[in-house]
Backbone as ProteinMPNN parsed JSONL, in Angstrom:
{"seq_chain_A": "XXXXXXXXXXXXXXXXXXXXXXXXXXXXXXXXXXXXXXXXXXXXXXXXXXXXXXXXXXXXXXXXXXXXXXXXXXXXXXXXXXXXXXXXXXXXXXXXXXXXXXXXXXXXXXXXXXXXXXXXXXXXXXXXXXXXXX", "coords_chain_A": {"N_chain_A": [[-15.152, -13.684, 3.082], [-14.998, -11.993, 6.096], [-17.065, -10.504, 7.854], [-16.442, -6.978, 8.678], [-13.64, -7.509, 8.022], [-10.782, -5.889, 6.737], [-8.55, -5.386, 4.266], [-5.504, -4.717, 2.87], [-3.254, -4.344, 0.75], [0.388, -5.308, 0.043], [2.725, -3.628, -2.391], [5.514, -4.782, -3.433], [8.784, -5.196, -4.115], [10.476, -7.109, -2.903], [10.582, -9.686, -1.189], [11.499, -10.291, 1.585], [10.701, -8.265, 2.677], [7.807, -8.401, 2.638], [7.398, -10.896, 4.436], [8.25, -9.372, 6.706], [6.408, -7.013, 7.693], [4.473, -8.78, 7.455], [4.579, -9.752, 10.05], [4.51, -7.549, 11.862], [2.265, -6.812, 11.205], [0.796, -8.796, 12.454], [1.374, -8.957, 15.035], [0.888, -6.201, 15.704], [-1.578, -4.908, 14.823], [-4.912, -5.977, 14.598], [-6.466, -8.903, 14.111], [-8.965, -8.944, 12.138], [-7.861, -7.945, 9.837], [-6.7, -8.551, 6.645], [-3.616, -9.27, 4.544], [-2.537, -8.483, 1.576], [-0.038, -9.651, -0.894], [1.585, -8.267, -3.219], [4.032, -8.782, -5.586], [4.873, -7.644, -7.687], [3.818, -4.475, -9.142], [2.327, -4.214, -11.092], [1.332, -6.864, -11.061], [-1.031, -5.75, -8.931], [-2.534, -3.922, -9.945], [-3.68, -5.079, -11.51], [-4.999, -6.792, -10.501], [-6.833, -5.129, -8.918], [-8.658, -4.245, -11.125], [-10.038, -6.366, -11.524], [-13.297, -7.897, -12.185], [-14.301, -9.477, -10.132], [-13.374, -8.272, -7.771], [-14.62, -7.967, -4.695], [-13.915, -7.041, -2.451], [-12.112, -4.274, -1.902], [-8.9, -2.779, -0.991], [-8.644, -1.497, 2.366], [-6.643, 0.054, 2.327], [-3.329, 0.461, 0.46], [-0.404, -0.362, 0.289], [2.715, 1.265, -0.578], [5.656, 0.461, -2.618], [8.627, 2.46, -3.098], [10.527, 2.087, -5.339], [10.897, -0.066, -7.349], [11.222, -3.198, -9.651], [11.059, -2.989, -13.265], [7.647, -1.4, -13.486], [7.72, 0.958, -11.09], [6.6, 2.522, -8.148], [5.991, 5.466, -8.717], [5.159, 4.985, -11.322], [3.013, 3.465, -10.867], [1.467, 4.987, -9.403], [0.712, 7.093, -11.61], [-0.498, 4.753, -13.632], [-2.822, 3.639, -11.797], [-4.358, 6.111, -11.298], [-5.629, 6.018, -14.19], [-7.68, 3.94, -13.52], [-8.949, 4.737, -11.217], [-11.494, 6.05, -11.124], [-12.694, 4.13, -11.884], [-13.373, 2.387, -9.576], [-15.037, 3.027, -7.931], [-14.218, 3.705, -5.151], [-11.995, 5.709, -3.185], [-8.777, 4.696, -2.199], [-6.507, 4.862, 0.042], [-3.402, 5.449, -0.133], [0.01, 4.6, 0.831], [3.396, 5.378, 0.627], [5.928, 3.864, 1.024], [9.681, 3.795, 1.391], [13.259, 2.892, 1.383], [14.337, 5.327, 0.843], [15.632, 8.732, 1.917], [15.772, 11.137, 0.616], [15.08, 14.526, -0.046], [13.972, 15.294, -2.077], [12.206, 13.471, -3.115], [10.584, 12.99, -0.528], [9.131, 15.484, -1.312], [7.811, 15.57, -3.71], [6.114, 13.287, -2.912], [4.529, 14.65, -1.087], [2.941, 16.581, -2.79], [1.663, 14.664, -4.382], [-1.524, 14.013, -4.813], [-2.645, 11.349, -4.331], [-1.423, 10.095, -2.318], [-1.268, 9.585, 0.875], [0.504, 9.515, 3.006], [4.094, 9.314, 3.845], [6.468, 6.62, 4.464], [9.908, 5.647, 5.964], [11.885, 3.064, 5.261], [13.829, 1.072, 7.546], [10.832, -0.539, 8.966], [8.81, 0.574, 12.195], [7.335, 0.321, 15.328], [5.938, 2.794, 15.884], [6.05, 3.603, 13.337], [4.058, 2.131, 12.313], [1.708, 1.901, 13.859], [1.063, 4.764, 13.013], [0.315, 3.55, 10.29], [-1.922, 2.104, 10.892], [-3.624, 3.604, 11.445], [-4.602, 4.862, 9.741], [-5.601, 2.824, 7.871], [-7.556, 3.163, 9.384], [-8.118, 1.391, 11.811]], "CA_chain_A": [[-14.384, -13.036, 4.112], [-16.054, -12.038, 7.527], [-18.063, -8.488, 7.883], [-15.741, -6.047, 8.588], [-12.734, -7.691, 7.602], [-10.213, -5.467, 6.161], [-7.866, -5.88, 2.988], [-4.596, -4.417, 3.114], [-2.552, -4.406, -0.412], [1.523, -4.436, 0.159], [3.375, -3.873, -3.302], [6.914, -4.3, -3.215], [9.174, -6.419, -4.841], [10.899, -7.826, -1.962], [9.945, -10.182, -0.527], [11.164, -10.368, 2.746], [9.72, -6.476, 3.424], [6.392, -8.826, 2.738], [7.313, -11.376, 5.707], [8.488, -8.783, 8.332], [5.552, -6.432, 7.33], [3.136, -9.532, 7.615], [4.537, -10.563, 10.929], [4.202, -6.574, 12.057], [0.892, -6.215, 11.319], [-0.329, -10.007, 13.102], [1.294, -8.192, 16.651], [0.617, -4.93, 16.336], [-2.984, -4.471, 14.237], [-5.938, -6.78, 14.858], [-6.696, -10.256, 13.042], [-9.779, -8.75, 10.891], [-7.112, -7.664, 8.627], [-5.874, -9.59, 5.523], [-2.64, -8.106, 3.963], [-2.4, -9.386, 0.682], [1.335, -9.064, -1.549], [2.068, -8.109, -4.716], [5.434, -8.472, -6.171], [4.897, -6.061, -9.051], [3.138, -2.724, -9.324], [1.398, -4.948, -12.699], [-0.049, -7.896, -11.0], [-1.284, -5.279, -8.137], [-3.444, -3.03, -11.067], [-4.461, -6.213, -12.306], [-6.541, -6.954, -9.704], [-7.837, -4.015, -8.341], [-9.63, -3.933, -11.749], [-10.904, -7.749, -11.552], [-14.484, -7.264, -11.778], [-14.84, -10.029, -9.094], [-12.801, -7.565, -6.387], [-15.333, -7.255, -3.761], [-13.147, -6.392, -0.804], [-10.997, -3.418, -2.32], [-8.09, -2.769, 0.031], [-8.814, 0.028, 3.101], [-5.089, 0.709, 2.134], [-2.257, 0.011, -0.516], [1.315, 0.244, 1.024], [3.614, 1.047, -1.859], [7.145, 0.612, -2.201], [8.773, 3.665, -4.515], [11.83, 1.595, -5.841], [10.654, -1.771, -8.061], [11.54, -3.241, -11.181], [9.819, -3.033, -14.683], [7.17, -0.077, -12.767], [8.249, 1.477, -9.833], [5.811, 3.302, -7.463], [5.407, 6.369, -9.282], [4.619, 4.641, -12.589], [1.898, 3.058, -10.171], [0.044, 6.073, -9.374], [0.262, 7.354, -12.764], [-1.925, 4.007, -13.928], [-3.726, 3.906, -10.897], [-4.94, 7.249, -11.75], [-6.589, 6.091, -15.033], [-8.434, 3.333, -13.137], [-9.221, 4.835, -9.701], [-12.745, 5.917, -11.327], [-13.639, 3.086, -11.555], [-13.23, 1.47, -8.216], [-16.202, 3.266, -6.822], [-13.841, 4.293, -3.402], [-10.948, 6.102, -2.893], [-7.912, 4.038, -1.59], [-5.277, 6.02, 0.517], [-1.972, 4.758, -0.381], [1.382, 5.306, 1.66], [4.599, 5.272, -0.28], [7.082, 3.666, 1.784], [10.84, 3.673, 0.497], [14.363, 3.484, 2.187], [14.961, 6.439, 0.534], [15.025, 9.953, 2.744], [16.164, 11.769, -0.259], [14.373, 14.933, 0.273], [13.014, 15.347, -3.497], [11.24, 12.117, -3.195], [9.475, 13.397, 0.437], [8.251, 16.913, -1.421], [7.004, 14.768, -4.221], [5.158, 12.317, -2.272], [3.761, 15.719, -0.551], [2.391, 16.808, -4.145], [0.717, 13.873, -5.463], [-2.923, 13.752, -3.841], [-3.09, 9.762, -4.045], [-0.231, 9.23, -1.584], [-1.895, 10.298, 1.961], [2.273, 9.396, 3.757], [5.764, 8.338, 3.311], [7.264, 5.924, 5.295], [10.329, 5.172, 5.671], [12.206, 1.567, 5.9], [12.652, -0.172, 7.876], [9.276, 0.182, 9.968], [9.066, 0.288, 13.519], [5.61, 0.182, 15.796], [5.554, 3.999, 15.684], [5.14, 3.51, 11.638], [2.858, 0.896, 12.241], [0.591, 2.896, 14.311], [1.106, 5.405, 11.671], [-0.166, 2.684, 9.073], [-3.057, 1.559, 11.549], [-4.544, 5.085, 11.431], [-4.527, 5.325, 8.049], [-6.892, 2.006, 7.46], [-8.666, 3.099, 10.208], [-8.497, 0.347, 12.735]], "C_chain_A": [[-15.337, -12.481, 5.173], [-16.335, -10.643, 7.221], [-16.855, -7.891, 8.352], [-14.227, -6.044, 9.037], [-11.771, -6.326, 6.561], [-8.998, -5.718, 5.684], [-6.52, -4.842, 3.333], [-3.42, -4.919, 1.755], [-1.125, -4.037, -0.094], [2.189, -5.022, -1.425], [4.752, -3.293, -3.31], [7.482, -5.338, -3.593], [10.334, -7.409, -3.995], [10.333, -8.841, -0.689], [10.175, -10.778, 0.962], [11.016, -9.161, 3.634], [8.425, -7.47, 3.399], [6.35, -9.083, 3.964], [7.152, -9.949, 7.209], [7.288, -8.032, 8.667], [4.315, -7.431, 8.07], [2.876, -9.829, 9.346], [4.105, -9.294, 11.998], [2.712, -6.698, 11.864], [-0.186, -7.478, 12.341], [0.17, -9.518, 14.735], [0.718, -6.811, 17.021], [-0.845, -4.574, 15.604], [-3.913, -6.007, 14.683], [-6.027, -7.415, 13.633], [-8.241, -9.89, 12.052], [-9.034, -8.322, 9.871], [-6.712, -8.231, 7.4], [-5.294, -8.545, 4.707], [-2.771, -9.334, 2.728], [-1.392, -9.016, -0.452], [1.375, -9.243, -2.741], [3.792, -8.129, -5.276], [6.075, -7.707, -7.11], [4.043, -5.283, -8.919], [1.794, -3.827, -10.461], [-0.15, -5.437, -11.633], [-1.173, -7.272, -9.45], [-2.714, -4.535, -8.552], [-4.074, -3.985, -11.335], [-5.659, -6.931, -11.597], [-7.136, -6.302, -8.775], [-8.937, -4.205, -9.279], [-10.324, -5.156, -11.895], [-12.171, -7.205, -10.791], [-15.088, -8.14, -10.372], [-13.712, -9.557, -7.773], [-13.731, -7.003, -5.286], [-15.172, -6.617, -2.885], [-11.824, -5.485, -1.624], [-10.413, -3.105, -1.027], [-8.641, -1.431, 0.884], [-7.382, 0.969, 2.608], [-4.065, 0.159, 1.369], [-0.702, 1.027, 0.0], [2.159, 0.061, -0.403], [4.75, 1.184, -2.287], [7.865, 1.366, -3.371], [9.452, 2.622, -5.754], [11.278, -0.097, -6.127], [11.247, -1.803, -9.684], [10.574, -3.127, -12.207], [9.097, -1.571, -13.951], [7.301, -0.582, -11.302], [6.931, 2.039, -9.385], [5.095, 4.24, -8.126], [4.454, 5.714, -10.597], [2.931, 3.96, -11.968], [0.752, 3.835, -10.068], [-0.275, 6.566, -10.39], [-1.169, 6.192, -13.825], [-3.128, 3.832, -13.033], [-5.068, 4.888, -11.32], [-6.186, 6.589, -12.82], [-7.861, 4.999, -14.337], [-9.494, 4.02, -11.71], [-11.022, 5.189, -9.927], [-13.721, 5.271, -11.132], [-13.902, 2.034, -10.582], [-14.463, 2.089, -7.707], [-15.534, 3.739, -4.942], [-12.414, 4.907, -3.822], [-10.003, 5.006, -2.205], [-6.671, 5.007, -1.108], [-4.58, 4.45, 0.091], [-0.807, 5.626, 0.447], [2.824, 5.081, 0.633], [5.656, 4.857, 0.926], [8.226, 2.794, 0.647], [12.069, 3.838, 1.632], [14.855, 4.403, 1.783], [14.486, 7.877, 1.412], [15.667, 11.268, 2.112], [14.557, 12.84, 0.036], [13.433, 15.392, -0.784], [11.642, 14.359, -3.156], [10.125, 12.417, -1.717], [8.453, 14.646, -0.136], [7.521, 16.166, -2.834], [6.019, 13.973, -3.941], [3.618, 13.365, -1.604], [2.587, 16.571, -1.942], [2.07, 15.887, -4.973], [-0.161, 13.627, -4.023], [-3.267, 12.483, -3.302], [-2.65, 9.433, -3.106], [-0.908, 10.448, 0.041], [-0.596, 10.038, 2.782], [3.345, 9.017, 3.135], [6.376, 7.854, 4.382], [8.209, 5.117, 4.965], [11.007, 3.971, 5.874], [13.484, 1.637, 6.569], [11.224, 0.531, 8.938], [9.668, -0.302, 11.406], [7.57, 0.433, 13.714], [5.615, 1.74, 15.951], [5.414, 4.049, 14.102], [4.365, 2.843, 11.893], [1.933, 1.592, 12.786], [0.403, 4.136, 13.788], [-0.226, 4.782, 10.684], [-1.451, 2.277, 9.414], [-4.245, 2.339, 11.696], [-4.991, 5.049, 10.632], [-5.776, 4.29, 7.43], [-7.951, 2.424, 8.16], [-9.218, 2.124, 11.446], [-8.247, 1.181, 14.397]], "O_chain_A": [[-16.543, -12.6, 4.956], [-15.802, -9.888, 6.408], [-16.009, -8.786, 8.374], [-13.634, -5.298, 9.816], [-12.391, -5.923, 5.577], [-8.204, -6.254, 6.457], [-6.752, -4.099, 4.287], [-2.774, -5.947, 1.958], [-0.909, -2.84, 0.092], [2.25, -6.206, -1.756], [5.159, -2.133, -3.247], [6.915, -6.427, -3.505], [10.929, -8.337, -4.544], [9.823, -8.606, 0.407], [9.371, -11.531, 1.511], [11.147, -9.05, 4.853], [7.815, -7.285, 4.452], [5.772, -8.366, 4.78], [6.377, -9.742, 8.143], [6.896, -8.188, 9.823], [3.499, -7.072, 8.919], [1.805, -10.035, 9.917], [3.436, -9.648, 12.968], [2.091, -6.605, 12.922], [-1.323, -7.309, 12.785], [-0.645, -9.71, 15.638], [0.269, -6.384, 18.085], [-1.248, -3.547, 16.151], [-3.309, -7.01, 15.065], [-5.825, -6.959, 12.507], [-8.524, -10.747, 11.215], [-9.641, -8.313, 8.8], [-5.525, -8.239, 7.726], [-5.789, -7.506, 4.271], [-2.993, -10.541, 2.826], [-1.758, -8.037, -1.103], [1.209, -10.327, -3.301], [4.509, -7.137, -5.151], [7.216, -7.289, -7.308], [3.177, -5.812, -8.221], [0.577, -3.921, -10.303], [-1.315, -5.103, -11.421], [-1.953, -8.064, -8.921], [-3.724, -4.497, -7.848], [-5.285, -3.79, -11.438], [-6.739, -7.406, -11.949], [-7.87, -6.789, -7.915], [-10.07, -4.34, -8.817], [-11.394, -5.02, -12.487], [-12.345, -6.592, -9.738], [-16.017, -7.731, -9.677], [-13.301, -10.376, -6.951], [-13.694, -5.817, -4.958], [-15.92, -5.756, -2.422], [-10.742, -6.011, -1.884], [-11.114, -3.105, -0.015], [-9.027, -0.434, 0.273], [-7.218, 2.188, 2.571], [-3.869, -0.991, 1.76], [-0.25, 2.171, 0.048], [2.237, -0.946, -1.107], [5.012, 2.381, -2.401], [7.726, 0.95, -4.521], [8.941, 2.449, -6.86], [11.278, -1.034, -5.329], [11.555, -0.942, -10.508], [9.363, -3.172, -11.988], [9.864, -0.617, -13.818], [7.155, -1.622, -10.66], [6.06, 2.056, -10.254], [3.874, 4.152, -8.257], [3.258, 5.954, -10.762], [1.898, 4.03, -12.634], [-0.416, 3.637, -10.405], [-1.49, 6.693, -10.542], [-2.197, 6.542, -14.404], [-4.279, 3.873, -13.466], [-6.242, 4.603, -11.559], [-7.376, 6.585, -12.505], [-9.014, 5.278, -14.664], [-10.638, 3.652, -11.445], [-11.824, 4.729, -9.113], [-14.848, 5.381, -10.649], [-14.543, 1.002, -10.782], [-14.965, 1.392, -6.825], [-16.183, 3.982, -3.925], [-11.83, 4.483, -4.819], [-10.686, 4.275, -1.487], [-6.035, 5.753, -1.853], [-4.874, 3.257, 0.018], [-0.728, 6.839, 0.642], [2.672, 4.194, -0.206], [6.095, 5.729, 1.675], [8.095, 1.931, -0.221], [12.001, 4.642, 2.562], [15.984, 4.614, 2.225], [13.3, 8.152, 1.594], [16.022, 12.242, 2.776], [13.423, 12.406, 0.237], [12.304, 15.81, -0.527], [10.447, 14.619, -3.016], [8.944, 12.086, -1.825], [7.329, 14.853, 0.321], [6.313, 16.398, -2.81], [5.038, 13.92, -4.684], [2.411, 13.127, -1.588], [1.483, 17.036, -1.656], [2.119, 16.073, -6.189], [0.136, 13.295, -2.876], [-3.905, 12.29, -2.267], [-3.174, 8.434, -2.613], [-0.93, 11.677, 0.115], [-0.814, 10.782, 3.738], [3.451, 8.471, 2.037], [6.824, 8.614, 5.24], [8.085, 4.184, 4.173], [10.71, 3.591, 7.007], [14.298, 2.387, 6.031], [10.897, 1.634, 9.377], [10.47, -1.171, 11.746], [6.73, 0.598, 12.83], [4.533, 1.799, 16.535], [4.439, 4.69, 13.709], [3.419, 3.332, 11.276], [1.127, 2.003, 11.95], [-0.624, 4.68, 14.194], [-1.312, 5.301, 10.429], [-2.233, 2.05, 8.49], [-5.404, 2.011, 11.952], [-6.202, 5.259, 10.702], [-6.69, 4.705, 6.719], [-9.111, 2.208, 7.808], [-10.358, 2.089, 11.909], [-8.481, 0.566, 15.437]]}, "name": "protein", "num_of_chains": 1, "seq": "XXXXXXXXXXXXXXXXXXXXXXXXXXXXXXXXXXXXXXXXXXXXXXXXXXXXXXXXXXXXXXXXXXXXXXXXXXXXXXXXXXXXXXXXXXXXXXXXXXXXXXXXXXXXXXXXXXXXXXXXXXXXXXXXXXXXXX"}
């Protein structure tokens, strides 16, 4: 991948939040990016910890509401791994939910640096663009 290419993890089990998401980020963020989709929370963990992960994501977009593990159950394993990544990864929690439990929660777990909610517009996106750092 090119020098200062950045990775971009979206886990969500829908997959056309992937497309619209993908097609969002090729107008409104710059082409060093590569978003790359998970359909489960699982196969998302599963290769963060692949020891051949050289390019860990600047950012993991994470969708609350999945099957089998959901979001939360995410950060809870996360957690036991994040040691061993050698970097911090901000994560955003985006959910169509604006249930206000689920915003003061998101506000009290340290991993989750936002919440955004769906659908996205280019004021989330420039939100989301901050957040990697571009």
């Amino acid at each position: 991948m090119a020098e200062n290419t950045k990775q971009v993890y979206v886990v969500d089990d829908d997959e056309i939040f992937h497309f619209i998401l993908k097609k969002m980020f090729e107008q409104q963020i710059d082409n060093k990016l590569k978003v790359t989709s998970f359909l489960s929370a699982e196969d998302a963990l599963e290769r963060l910890q692949q020891p051949d992960n050289q390019l860990l994501p600047s950012l993991i977009i994470l969708d609350m509401n999945m099957q089998r593990m959901n979001g939360w159950d995410f950060i809870e394993a996360y957690r036991d791994i994040k040691c061993n990544l050698g970097q911090q990864i901000p994560i955003v929690m985006c959910s169509s939910s604006i249930d206000n439990r689920d915003i003061q929660k998101v506000k009290r777990t340290p991993e989750l640096m936002a919440y955004i909610t769906k659908p996205l517009d280019s004021e989330k996106m420039q939100q989301i663009k901050k957040l990697i750092g571009n």
